[in-house]
C-alpha positions in Angstrom: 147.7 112.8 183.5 145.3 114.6 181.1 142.3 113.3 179.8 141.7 115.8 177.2 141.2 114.1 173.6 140.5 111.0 175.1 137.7 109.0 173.2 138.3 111.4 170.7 139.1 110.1 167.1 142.5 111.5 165.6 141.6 114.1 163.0 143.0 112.5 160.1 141.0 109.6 160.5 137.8 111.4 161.3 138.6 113.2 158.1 139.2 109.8 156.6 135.8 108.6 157.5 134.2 111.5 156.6 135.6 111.6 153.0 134.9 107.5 152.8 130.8 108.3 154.0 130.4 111.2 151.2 132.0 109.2 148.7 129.0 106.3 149.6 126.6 108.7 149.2 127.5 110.4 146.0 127.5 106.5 145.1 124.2 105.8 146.4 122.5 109.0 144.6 124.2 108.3 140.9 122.6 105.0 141.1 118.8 106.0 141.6 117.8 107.2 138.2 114.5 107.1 135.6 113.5 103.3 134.2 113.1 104.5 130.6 116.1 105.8 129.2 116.0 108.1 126.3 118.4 105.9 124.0 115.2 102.9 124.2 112.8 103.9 122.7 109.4 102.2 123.2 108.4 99.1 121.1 105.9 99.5 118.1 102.3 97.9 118.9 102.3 94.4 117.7 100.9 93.2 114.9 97.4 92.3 114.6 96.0 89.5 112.1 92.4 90.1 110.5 90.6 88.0 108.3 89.2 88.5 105.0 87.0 86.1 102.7 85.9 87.1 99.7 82.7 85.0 98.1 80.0 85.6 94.8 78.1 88.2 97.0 80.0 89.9 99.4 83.4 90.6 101.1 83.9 90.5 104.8 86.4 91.6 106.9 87.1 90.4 110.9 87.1 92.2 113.0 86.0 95.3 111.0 87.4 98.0 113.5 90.7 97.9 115.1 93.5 100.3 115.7 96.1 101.8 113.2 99.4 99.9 113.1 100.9 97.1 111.4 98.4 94.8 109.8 98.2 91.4 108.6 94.9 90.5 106.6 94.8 86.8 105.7 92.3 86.6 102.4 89.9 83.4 101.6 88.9 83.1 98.0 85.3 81.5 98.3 84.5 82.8 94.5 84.4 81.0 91.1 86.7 83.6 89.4 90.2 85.5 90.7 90.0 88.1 92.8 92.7 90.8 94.0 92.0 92.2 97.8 92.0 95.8 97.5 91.8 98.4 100.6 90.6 102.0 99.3 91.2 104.6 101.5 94.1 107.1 103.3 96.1 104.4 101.9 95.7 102.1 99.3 97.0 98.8 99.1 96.0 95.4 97.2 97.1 92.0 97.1 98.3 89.6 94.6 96.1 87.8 92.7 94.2 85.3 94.5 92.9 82.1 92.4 89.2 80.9 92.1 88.5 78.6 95.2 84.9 77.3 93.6 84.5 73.9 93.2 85.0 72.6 90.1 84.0 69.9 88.0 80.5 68.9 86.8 77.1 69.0 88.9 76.7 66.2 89.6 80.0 65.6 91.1 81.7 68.5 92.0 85.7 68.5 93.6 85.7 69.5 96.9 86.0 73.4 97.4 89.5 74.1 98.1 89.4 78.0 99.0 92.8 79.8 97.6 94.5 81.8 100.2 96.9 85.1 100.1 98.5 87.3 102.5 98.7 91.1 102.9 100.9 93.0 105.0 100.6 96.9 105.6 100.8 99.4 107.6 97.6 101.3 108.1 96.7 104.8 109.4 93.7 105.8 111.3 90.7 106.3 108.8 87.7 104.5 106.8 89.1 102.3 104.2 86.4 100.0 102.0 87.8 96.7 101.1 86.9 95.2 97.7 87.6 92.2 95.5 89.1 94.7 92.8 87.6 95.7 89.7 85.2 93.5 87.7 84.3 91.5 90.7 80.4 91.1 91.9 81.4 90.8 95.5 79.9 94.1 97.4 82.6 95.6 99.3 82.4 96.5 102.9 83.7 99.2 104.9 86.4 99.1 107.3 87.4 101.5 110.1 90.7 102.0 111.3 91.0 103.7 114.8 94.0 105.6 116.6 97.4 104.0 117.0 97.6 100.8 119.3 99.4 100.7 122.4 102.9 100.2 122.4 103.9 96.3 122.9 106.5 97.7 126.0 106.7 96.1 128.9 104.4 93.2 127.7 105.6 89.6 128.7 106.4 86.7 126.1 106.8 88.7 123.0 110.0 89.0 120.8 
């Protein structure tokens, strides 16, 4: 009796195997790949709010400096006559017209002050920008610097 081949696997099945283990691996490889994909692109920086008030003497801005992206500038009216917030600069923009928010009534009893509130939204590049109270106003205007672009919002928890 011969012992030759014994142990040994038939060839078709070795051939079998073989074909089943490279097929596995071609599997395994095609599933390791890059975690950004070029169809995704990165999400913009989120939007900051700043706040403006705007009173007889001056206009202020806070924070002053931040980075170039989307804004939202929430504006106080503190004075006794309209106002329109105005930002000068690479690019101009300007609110609606914001109504007195000085008390009214006579001096010996004046009405509460009930400051009048408006909303700008824009999108501002890097630069020095001065934000006013528009034309005819007596509010001095202050100076606003816009740095470079914020950081993407990509990969940051809890936003939408």
């Amino acid at each position: 009796m011969s012992t030759r081949g014994a142990g040994r696997a038939p060839r078709r099945a070795r051939q079998t195997s073989f074909a089943a283990l490279a097929t596995l691996a071609a599997l395994s490889l095609g599933a390791c790949g890059e975690s950004d994909f070029t169809n995704e692109p990165p999400r913009a920086a989120e939007p900051i709010t700043v706040a403006a008030r705007v009173d007889q003497r001056e206009v202020v801005v806070s924070p002053d400096r931040f980075g170039a992206g989307l804004v939202n500038f929430t504006i106080t009216n503190f004075s006794d006559s309209p106002v329109r917030f105005t930002l000068s600069g690479p690019k101009d923009a300007a609110s609606q017209q914001i109504p007195s928010g000085a008390p009214t009534g006579s001096s010996e009893s004046p009405t509460p002050v009930t400051p009048s509130t408006a909303s700008l939204k824009v999108e501002l590049p890097e630069g020095s920008y001065e934000a006013s109270a528009g034309q005819g106003a007596s509010a001095q205007p202050v100076t606003v610097e816009v740095g470079p672009k914020r950081r993407s919002s990509s990969n940051e928890l809890l936003l939408p």
